[in-house]
KEMILO-326532 format. One record per residue: residue in three letters; x, y, z of N, C-alpha, C in turn. Coordinates in steps of 0.1 Angstrom, whole numbers, padded with zeros to 4 digits, always signed. Atoms other than C-alpha are relative to their C-alpha. Example, Ala and Ser with C-alpha at 12.3 -4.5 7.8 and 13.67 -1.06 7.14 Angstrom:
ALA+0009-0012+0000+0123-0045+0078+0009+0012+0000;SER-0009-0011+0000+0137-0011+0071-0008+0011+0008;
***
This chain:
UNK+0008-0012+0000+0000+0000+0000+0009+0012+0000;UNK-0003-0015-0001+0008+0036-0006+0000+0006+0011;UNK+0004-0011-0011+0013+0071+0013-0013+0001-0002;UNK+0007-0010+0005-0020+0084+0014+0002+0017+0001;UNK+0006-0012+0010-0029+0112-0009+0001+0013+0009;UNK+0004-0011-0008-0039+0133+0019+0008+0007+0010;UNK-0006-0005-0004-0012+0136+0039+0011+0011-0003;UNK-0008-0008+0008+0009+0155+0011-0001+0013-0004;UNK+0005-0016+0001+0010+0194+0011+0006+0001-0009;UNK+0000-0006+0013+0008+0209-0021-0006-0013-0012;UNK-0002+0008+0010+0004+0189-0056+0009-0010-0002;UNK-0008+0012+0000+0011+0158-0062-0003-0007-0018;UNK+0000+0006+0016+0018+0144-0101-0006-0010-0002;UNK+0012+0013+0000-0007+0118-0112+0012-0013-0004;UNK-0010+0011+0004+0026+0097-0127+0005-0009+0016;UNK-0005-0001-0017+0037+0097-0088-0008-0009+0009;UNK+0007+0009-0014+0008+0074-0077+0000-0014-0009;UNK+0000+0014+0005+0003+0037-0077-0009+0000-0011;UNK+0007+0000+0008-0016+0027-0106-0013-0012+0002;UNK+0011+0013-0006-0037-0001-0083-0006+0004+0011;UNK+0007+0000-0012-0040+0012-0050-0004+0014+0001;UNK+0005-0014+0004-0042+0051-0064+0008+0007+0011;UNK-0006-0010-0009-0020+0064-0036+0016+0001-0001;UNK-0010-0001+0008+0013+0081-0036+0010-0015+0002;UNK-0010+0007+0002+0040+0056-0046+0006-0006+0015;UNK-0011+0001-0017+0060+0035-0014+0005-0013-0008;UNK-0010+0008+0001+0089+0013-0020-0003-0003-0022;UNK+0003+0002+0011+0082+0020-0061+0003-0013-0010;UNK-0001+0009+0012+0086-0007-0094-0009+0012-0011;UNK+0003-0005+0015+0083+0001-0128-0003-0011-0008;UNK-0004+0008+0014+0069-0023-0158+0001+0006-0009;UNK-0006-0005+0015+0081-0021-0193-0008+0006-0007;UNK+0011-0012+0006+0050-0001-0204+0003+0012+0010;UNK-0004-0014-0009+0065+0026-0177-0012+0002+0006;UNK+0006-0003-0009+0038+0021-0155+0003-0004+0015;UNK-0006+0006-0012+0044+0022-0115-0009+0001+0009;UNK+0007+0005-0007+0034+0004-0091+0007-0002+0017;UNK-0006+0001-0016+0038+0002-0050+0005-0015-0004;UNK-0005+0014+0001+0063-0031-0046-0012-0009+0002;UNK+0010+0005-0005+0034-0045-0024-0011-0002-0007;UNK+0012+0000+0010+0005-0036-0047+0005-0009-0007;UNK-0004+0006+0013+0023-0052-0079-0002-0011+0003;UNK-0003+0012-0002+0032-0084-0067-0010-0006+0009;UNK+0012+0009-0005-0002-0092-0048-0010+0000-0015;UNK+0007+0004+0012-0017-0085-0084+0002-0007-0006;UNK-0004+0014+0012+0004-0109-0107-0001-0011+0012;UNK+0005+0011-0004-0006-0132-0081-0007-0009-0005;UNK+0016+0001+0009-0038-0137-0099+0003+0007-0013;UNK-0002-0003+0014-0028-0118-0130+0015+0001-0004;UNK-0013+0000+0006-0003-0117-0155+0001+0015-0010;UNK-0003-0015+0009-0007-0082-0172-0002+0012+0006;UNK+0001-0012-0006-0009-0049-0162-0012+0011+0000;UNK+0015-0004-0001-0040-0034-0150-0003+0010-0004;UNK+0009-0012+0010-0038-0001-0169-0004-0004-0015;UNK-0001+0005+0011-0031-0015-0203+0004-0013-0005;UNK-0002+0013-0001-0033-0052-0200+0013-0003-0007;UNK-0011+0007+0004+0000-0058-0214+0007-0010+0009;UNK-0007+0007-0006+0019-0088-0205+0006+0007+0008;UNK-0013-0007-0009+0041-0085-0175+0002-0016+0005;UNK+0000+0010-0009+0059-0108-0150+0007+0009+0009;UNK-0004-0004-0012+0075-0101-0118+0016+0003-0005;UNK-0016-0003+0003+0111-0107-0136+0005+0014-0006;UNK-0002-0008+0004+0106-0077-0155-0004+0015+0001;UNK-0002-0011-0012+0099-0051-0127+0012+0005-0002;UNK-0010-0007-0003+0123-0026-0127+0002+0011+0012;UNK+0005-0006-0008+0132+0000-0101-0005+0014-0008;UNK+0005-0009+0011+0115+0035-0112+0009+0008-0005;UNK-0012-0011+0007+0135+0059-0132+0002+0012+0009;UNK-0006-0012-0008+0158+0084-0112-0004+0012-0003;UNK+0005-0012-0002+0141+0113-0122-0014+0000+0010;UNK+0016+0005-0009+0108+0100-0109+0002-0001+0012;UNK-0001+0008-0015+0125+0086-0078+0002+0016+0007;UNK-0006-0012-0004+0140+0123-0073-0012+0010-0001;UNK+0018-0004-0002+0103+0138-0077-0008-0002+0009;UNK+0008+0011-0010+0089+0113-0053+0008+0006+0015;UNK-0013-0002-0012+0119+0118-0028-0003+0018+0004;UNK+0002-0021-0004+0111+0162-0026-0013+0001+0001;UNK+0017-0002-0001+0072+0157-0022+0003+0000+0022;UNK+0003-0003-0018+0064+0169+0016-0012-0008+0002;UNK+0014+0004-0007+0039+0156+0041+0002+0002+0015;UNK+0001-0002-0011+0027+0156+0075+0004-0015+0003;UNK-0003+0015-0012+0037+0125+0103-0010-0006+0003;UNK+0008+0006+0001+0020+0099+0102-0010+0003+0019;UNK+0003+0004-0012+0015+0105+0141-0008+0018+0003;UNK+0005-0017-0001-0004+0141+0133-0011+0002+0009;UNK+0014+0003-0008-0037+0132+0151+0002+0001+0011;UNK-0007+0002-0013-0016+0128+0178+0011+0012+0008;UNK-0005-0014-0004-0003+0164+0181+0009+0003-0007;UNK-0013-0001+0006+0030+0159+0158-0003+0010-0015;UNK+0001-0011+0011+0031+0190+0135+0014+0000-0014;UNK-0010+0005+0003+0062+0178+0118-0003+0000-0014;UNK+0003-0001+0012+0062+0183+0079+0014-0002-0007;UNK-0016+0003+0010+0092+0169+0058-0002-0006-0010;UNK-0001+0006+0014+0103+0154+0025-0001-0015+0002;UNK+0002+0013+0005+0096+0118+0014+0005-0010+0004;UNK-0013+0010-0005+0131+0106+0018+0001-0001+0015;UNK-0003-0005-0015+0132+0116+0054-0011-0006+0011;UNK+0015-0001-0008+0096+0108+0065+0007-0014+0013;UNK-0001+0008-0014+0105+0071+0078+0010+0003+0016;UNK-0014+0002-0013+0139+0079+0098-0005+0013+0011;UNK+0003-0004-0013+0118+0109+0115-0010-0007+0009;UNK+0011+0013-0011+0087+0085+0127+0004-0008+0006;UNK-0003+0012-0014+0108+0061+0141+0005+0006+0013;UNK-0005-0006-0015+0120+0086+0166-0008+0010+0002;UNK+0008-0005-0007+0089+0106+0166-0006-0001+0015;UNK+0001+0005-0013+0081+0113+0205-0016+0003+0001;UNK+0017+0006+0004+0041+0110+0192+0000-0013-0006;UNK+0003+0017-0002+0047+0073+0186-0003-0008+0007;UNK+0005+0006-0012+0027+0054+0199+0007-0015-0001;UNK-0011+0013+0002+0047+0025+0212-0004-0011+0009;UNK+0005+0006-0014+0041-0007+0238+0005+0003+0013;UNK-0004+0003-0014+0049-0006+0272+0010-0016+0003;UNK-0012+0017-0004+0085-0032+0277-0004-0007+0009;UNK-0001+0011-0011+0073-0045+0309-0012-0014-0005;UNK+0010+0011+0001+0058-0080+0307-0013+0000+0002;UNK+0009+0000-0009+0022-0086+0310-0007+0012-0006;UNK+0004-0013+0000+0015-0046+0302-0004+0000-0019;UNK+0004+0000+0013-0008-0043+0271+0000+0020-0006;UNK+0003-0012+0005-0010-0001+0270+0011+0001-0010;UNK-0008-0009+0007+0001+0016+0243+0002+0013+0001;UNK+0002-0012-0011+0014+0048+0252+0011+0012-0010;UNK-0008-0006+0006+0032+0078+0234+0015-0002+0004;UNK-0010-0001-0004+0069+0077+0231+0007+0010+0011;UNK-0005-0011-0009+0074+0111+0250-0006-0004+0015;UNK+0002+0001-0014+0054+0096+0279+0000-0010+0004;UNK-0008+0021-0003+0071+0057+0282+0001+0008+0014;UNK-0004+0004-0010+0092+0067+0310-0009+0004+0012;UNK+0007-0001-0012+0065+0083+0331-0010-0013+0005;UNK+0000+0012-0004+0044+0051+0327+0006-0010+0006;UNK-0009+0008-0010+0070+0033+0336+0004-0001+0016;UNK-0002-0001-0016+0073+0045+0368-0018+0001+0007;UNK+0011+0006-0006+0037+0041+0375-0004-0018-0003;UNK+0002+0013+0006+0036+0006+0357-0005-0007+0007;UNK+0000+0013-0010+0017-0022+0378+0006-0010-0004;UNK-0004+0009-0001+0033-0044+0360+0019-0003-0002;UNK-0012+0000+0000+0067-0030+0364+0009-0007+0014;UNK-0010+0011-0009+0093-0055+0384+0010+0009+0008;UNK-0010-0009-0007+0118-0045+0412+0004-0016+0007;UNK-0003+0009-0008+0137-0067+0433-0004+0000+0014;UNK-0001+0001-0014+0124-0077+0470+0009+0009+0005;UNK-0001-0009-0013+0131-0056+0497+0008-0007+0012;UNK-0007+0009-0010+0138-0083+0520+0008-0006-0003;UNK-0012+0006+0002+0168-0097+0502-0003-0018-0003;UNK+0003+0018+0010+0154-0131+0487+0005+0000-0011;UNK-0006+0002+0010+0167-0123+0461-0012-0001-0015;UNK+0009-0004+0013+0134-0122+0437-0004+0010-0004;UNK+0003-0015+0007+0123-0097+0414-0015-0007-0003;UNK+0017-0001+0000+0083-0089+0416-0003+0010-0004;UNK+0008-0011+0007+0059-0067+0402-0005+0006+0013;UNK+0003-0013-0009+0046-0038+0417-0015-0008+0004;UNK+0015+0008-0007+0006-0055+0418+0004-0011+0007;UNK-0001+0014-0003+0022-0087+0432+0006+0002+0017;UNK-0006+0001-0010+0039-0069+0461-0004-0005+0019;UNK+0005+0001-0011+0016-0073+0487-0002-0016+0006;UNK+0002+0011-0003+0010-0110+0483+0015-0007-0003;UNK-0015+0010-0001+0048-0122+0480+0003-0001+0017;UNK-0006-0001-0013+0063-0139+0510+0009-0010-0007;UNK-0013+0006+0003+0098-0147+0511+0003-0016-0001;UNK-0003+0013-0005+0095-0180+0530-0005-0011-0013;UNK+0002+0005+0005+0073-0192+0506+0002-0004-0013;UNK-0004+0005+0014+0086-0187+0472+0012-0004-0001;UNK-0014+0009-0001+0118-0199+0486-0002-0013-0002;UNK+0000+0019-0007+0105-0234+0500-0006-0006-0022;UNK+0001+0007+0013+0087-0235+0460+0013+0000-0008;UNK-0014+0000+0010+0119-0225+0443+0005-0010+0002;UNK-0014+0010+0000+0139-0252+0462-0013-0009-0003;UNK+0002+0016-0001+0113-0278+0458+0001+0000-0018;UNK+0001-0004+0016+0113-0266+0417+0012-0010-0001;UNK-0016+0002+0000+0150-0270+0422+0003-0016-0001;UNK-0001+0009-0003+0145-0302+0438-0004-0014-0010;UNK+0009+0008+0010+0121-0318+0410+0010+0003-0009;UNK-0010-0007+0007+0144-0303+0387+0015-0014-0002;UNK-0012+0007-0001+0174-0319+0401+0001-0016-0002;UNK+0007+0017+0001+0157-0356+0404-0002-0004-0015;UNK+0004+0003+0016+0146-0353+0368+0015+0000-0011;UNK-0013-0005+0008+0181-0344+0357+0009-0015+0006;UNK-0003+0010-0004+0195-0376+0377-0006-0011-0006;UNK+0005+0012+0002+0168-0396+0364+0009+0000-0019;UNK+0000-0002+0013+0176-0385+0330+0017-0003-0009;UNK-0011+0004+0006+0215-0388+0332+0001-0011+0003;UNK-0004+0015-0002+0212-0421+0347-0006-0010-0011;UNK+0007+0007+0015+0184-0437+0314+0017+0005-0008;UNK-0010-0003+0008+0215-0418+0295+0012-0011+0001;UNK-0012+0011-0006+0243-0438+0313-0002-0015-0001;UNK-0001+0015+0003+0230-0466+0313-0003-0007-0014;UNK+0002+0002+0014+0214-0466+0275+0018+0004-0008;UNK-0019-0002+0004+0257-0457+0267+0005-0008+0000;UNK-0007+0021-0004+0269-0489+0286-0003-0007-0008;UNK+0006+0009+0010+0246-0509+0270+0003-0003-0013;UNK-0009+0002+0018+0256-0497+0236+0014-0003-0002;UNK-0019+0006+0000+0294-0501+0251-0002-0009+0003;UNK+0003+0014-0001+0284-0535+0257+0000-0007-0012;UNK+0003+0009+0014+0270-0546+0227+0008+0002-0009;UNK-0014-0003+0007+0298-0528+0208+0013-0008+0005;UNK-0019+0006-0002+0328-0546+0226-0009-0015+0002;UNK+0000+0018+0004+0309-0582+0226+0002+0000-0018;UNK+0001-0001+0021+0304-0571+0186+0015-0001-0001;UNK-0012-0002+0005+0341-0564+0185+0011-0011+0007;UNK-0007+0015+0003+0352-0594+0202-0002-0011-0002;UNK+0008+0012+0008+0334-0615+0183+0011+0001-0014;UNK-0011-0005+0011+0352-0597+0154+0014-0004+0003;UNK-0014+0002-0004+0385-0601+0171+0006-0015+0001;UNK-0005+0019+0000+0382-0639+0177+0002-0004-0015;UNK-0006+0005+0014+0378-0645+0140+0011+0001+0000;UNK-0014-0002+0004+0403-0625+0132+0011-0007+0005;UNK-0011+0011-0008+0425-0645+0156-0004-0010-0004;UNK-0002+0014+0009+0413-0677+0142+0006-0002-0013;UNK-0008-0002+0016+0421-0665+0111+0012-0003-0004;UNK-0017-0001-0005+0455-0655+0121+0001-0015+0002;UNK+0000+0014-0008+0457-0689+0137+0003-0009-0017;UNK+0000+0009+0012+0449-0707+0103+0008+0002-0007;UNK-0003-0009+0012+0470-0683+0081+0015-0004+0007;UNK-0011+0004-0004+0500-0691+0109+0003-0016-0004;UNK-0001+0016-0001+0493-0730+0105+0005-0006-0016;UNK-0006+0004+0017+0495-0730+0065+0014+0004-0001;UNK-0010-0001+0010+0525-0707+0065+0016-0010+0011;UNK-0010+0007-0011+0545-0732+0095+0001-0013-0012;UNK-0001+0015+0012+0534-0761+0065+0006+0006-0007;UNK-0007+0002+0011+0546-0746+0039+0015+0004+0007;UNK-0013+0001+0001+0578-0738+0057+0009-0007+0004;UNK-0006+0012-0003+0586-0770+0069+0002-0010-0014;UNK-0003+0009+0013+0580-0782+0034+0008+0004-0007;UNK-0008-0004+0007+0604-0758+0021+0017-0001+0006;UNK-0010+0004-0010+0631-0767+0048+0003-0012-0004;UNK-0001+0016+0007+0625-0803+0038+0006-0002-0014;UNK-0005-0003+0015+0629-0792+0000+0009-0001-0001;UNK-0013-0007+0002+0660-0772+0009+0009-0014+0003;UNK-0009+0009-0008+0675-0801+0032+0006-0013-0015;UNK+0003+0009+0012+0668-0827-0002+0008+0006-0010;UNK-0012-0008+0013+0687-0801-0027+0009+0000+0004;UNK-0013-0005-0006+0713-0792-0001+0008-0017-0003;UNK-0004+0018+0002+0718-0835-0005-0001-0003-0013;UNK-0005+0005+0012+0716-0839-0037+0012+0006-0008;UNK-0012-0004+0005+0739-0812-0047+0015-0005+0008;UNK-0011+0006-0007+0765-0823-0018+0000-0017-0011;UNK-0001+0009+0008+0758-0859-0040+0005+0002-0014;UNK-0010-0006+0016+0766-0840-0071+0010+0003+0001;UNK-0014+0001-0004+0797-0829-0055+0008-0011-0002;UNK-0007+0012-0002+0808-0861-0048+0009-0008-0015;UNK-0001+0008+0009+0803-0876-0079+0012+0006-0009;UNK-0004-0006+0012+0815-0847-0099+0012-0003+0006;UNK-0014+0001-0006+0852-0849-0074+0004-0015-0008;UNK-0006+0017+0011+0853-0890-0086-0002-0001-0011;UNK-0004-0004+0017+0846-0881-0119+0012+0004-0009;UNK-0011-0009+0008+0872-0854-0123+0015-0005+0005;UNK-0009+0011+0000+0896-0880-0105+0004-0008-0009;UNK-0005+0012+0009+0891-0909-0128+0001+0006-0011;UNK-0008-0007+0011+0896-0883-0157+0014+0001+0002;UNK-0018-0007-0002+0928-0871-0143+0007-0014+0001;UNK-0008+0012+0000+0936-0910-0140+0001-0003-0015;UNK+0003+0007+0013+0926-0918-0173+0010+0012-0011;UNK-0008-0008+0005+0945-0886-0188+0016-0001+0007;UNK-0016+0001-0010+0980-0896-0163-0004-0013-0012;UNK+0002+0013+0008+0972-0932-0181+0005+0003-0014;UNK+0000-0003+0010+0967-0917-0216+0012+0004-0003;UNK-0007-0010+0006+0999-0896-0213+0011-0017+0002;UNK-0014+0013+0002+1023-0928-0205-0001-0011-0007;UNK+0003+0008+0008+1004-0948-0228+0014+0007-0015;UNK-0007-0007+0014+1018-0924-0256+0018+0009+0000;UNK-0015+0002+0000+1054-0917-0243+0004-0017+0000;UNK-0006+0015+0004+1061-0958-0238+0001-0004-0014;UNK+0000-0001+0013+1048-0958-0274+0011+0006-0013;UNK-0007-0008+0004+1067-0931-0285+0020-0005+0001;UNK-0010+0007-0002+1100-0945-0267+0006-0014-0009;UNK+0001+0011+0005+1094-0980-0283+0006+0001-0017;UNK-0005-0001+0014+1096-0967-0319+0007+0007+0000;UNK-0016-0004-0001+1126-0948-0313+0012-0010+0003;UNK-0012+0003-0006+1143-0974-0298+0002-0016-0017;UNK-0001+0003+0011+1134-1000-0329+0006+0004-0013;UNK+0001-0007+0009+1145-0978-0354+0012-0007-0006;UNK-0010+0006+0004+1166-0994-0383+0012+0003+0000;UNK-0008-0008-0001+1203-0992-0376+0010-0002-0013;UNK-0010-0002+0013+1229-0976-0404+0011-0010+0001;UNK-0018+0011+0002+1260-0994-0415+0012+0005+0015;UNK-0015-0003-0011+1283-0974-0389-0005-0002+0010;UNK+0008+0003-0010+1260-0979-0363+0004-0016+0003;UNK+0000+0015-0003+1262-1017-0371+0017-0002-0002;UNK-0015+0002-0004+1300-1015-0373+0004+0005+0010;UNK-0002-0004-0014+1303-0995-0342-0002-0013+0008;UNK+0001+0006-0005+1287-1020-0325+0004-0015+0002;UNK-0005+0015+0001+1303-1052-0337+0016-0001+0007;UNK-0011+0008-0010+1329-1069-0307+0011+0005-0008;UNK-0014+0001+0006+1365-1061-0315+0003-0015+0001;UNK-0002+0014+0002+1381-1090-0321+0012+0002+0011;UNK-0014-0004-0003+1415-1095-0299+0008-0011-0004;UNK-0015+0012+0001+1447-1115-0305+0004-0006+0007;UNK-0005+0004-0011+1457-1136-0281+0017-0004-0005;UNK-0007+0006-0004+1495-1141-0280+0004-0010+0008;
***
């Protein structure tokens, strides 16, 4: 909704008013046919409609603009009276200005802070209410330490809203025991059921283990056994290969005196020459 109309001294431009609710402009929009509309007004119309109620042209909400800065600067220098004029406030200002004086007008009418208290009461005369307030609070007198209303003072007694406080306190406190002990013990329970869960889990696992030790103690007795059977057959290869490479070395000692005896033999046969065979024939001697 708009300012009204009526509070504005002097002329006001017919472009200047909503085009729905007929009063001046508040919180403006513009649609694309340049007609404006109060934010509020607009957007309770395309609720139900989709065009624009001077000249039905389409519209949607996305294509609101805000109004043109000359317009806004027109709108913004129009005077009026305070909204709180009925109420004595003679106060007459510009557009721009109107809200930030009303909220600190001392013709506002405002509620009463204290609890309880429904008057409404001008702002210039809060704090005198206040100090008549019945339903304004003070702290005891007697040092109990509670804060009471001014109508309540005659029927407070100390003893008694002590003994209820502590029994409050008391209910209070029992419900808070009862409540962390269901806690406590609904925790256990779940730490219970969690550590049988997890050593249930843990025995597998250790059986596991258990089985997974048992295979690898087999297989490594079978590879001890393996090793011990290679380590024996190669010490047997040894062996052999030593009396092997003996009876070669006998058989090559053999071979070599086979072929010097040989060798000797036909050297020593060898046909002998004439001087050879006269060399060797007896002298004769003479015996006198």
């Amino acid at each position: 909704m708009g300012y009204d109309i009526e509070r504005f001294v002097g002329y006001v431009n017919e472009g200047l008013l909503c085009s729905i609710c007929r009063d001046v402009l508040e919180d403006p929009l513009q649609a694309p046919c340049e007609h404006a509309f109060c934010t509020a007004c607009i957007h309770g119309w395309l609720v139900h409609h989709s065009n624009c109620p001077e000249d039905r042209q389409m519209i949607d909400v996305s294509l609101l603009r805000p109004l043109y800065r000359y317009m806004k600067n027109d709108l913004n220098r129009l005077q009026l009276h305070c909204k709180n004029r009925e109420y004595g406030c003679e106060m007459i200002c510009s557009l721009e200005s109107i809200d930030r004086h009303e909220r600190e007008c001392e013709y506002s009418q405002i509620p009463c802070s204290n609890a309880g208290c429904t008057v409404q009461i001008e702002r210039r005369n809060l704090d005198g209410h206040l100090a008549v307030c019945e339903y304004r609070s003070r702290e005891c007198p007697n040092g109990c330490g509670y804060t009471i209303l001014s109508a309540e003072d005659t029927q407070h007694n100390c003893v008694a809203e002590l003994r209820t406080e502590l029994e409050l306190l008391r209910s209070e406190m029992i419900c808070r025991v009862e409540e962390a002990k269901h806690e406590m013990e609904s925790r256990l329970d779940s730490q219970r059921r969690h550590m049988v869960q997890k050593e249930s889990i843990l025995q597998n696992e250790i059986e596991e283990l258990k089985s997974q030790m048992s295979r690898m103690m087999s297989d490594v007795r079978s590879l001890m056994a393996a090793e011990r059977q290679h380590r024996q057959e190669l010490e047997q290869a040894e062996l052999e290969k030593r009396e092997l490479m003996e009876l070669l070395k006998g058989l090559q000692k053999d071979c070599r005196l086979t072929t010097t005896e040989g060798s000797r033999k036909s050297t020593n046969f060898r046909p002998l020459t004439r001087l050879e065979s006269v060399k060797r024939k007896p002298r004769e001697v003479t015996v006198i």
